[in-house]
N, C-alpha and C positions, 0 to 999 in steps of 0.2 A: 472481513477480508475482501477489499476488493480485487477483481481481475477485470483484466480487458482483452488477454487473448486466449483462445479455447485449446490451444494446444503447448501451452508456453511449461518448458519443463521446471525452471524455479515454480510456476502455480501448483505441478504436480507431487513437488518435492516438497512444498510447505504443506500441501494438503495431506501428506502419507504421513507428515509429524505430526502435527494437529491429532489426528487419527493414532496414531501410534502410542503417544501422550493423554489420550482419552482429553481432549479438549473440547469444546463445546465450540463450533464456530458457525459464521453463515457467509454464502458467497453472496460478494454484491457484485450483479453485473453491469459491465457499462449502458445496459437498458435502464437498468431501476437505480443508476446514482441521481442525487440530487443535490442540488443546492446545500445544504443542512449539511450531509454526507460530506460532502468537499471541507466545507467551513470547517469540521470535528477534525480532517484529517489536517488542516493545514493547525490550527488551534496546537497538535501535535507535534505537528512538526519543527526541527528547530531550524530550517533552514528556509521556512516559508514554501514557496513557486520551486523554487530552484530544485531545492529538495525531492520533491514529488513530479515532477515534469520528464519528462524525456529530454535528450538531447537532440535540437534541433537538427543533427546531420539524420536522423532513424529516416531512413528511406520514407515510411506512412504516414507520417507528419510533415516532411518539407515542402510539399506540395500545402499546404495548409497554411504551415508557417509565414511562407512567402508576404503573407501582406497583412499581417498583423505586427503589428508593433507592442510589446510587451507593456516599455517602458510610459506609452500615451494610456493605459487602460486601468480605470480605476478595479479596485476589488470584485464589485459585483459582475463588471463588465469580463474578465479575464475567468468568472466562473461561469459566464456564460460562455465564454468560446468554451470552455475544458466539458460541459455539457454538450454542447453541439458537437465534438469533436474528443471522447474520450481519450481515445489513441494515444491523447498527448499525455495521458499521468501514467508513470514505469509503474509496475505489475510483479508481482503483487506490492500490495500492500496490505498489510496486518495490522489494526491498531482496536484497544479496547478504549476504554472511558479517560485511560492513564497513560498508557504506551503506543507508540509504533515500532514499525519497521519497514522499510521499503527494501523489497526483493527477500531471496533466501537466504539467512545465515545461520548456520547452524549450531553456532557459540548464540548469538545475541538474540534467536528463538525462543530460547529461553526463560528468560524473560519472562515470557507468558505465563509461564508452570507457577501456579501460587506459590508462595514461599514454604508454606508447609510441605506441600508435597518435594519440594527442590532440599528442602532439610533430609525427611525421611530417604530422600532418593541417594544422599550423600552421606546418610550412614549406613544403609545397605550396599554401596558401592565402596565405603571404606573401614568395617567393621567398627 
């Protein structure tokens, strides 16, 4: 899961599920993302940049934004701005080997829970 802000209450909200669900997870901070890192998430994602970026009005980004041109930047080049300048990928994000999720939802968290256990969980919640 990565984050990028230390006080952002969707991180605090996905981490007390994680927890609560007895899932296994790790935080990746905007210090220790990498290259590799980026690639898995976007690989995931179905909406490529778009999907995983912030919007360009976020007050901590525009100042950044300002002089980068998205659409002149090949692949390698736009992961190196998102390294230089984390700020820019929305927080959290959650993804394994198969799924993501960007931000907190609490239907589509879900997800996550192997299916076995999301079976079990739905016959003890409906006899």
């Amino acid at each position: 899961m990565f984050r990028n802000k230390n006080s952002d209450k969707r991180f605090k909200q996905t981490v007390n599920w994680l927890i609560d669900h007895h899932l296994h997870f790790e935080v990746i901070s905007k210090e220790n993302l990498t290259s590799s890192l980026i690639k898995s998430i976007l690989e995931l994602s179905d909406q490529g940049f778009e999907g995983i970026l912030v919007q360009s009005n976020e007050k901590n980004v525009t100042r950044f934004l300002k002089d980068v041109d998205f659409e002149d930047l090949s692949l390698e080049e736009l992961i190196l701005v998102i390294l230089r300048c984390p700020d820019l990928l929305k927080s959290p994000i959650i993804f394994d080997t198969t799924k993501i999720q960007i931000g907190f939802n609490s239907d589509e968290i879900r997800k996550f829970i192997p299916t076995e256990k999301r079976i079990i969980s739905r016959k003890k919640y409906y006899g």
